[in-house]
C-alpha positions as CSV (number, residue, x, y, z in Angstrom):
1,X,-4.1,11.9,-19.1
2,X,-0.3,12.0,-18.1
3,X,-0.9,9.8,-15.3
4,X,-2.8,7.1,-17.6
5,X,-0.1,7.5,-20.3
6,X,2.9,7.2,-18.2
7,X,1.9,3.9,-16.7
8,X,0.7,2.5,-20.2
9,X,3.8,3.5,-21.6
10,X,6.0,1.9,-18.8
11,X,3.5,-1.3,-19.1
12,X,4.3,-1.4,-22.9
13,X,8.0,-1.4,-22.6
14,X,8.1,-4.1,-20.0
15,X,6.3,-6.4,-22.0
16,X,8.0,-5.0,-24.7
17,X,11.6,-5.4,-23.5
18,X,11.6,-7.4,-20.3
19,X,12.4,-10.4,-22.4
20,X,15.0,-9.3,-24.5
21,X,17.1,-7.4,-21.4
22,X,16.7,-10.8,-19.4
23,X,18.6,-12.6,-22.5
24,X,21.8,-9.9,-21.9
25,X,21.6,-10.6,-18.3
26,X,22.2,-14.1,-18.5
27,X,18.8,-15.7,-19.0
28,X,17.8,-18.4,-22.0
29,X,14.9,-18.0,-24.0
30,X,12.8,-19.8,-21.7
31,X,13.8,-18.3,-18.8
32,X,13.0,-14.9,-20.1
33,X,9.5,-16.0,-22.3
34,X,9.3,-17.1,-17.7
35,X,9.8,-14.2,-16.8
36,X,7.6,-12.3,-18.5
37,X,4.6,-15.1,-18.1
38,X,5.6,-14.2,-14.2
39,X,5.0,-10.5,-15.1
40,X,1.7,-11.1,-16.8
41,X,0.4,-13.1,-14.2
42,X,1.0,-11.4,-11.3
43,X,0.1,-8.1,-12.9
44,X,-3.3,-9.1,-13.7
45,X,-3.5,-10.9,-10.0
46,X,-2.9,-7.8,-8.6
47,X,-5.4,-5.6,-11.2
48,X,-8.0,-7.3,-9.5
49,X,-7.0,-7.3,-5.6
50,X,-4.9,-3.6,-5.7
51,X,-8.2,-1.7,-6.5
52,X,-10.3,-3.4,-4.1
53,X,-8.4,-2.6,-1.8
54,X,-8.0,1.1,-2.8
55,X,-11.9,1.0,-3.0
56,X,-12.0,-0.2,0.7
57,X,-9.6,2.0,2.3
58,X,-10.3,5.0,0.2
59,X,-6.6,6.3,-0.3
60,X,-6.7,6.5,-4.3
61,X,-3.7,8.4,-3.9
62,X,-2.1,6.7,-1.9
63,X,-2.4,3.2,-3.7
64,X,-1.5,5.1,-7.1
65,X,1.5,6.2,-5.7
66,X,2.6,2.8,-3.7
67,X,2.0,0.9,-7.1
68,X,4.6,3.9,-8.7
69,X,7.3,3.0,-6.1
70,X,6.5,-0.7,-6.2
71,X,7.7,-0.3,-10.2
72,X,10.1,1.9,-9.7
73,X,11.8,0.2,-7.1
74,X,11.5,-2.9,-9.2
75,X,12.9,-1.3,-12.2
76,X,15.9,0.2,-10.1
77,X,17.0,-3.5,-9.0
78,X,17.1,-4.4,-12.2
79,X,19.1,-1.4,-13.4
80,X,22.0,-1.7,-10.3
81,X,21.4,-5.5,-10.2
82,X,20.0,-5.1,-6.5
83,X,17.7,-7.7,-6.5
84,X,17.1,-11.2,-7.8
85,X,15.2,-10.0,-11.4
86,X,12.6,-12.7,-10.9
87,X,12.0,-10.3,-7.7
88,X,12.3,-7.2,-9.2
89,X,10.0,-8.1,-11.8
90,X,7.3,-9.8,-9.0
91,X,7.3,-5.8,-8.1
92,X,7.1,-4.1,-11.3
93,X,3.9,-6.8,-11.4
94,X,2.2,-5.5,-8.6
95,X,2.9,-1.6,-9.2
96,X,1.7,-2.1,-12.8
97,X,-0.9,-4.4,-11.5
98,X,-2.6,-1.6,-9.4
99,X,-1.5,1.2,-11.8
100,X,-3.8,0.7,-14.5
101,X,-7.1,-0.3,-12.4
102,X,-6.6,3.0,-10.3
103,X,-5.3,5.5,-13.2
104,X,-8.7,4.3,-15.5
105,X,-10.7,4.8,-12.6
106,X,-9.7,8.1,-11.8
107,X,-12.0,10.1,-14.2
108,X,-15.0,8.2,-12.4
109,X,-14.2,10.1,-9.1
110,X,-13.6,13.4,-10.2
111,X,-16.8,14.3,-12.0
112,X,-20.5,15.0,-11.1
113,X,-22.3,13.5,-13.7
114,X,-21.8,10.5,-16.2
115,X,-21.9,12.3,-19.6
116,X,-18.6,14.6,-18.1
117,X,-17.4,11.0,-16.7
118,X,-17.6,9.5,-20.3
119,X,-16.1,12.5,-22.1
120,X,-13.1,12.5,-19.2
121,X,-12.4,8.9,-19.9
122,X,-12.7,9.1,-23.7
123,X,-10.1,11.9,-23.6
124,X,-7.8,10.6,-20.6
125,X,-7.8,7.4,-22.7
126,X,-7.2,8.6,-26.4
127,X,-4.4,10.9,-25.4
128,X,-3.4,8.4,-22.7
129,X,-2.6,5.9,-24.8
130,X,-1.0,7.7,-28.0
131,X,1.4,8.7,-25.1
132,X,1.5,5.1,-24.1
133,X,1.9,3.6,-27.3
134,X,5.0,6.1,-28.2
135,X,7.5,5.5,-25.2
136,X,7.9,2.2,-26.5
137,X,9.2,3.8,-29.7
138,X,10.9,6.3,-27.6
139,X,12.6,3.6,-25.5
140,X,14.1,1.3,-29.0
141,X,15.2,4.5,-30.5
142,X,17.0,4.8,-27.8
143,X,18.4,1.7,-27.2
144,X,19.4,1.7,-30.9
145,X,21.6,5.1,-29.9
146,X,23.0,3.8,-27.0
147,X,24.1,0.2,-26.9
148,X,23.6,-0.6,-23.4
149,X,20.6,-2.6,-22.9
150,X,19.3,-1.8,-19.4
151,X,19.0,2.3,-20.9
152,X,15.6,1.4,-21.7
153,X,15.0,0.5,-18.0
154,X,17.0,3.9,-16.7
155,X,14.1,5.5,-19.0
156,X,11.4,4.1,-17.1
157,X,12.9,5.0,-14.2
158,X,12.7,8.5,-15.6
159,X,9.2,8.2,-16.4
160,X,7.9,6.9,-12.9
161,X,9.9,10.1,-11.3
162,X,7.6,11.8,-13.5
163,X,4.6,10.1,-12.6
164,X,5.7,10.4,-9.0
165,X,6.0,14.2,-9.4
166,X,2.1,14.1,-11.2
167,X,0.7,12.0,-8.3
168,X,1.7,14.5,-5.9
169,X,0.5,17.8,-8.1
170,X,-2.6,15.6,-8.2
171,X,-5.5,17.7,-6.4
172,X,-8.4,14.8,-6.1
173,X,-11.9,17.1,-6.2
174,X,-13.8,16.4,-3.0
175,X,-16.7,13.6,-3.6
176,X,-19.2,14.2,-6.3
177,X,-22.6,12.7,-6.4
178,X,-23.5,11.3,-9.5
179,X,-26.4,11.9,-11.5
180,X,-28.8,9.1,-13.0
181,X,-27.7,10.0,-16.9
């Protein structure tokens, strides 16, 4: 459930604020409504290719974890202007792009049987996404506190520490063969 949270929450505030921190570094209205037609593209480019490849090299941790760095790396280049932010956000794009594939997945290959796969994924995602749907609160209270745009970015950086820590608590349960239910 944290896992699936986390990366909702962190995809909600990039389409969220993405935009409107691109206008205080510089960029035009256009540029920024770009930017974040970049994001969306590439994201879902990726949602389709990341798990694939996941599926074919069978490393689910692996991939969820290289999809966290891809982000956070992404996010820190914007945050210590690093990195070109049409770059930066080309990564965020491909971590968040395999993030949500992999984390939805994940009850699927953990169980033994589909009623305990259906009752995994209708809890990972209720919870998941009440904790998704708040960070992006969590982030404009913030940024209503503190005046410095990019603090919403520094939180997200937080967050993906946290889903970095998560990933590797994460114990996957050795493969289960699932029933015909």
């Amino acid at each position: 459930m944290l896992i699936f949270g986390l990366q909702s929450g962190i995809f909600y505030c990039i389409s969220t604020w993405l935009a409107p921190v691109a206008q205080t570094m510089g960029f035009s209205e256009a540029q920024s409504g770009t930017l974040i037609t970049l994001f969306t593209v590439v994201q879902m480019l990726c949602s389709f290719f990341i798990p694939s490849f996941a599926d074919l090299y069978k490393n689910e941790k692996a991939w969820l974890m290289g999809s966290t760095l891809f982000v956070l790396l992404g996010l820190v280049f914007i945050v210590f202007n690093l990195l070109n932010p049409w770059i930066a956000t080309i990564l965020i794009a491909i971590g968040l792009g395999g993030l949500f594939p992999l984390s939805l997945a994940m009850p699927l290959n953990a169980v033994a049987s589909s009623s305990e796969a259906s009752a995994w994924t209708a809890m990972m995602q209720g919870f998941g996404y009440i904790l998704g749907g708040m960070i992006p609160m969590i982030a404009g209270l913030t940024r209503d506190l503190i005046t410095y745009d990019k603090q919403i970015f520094v939180l997200m950086i937080v967050l993906c520490l946290i889903l970095c820590g998560a990933l590797l608590s994460w114990r996957k349960k050795q493969p289960v063969h699932h029933d015909e239910n």
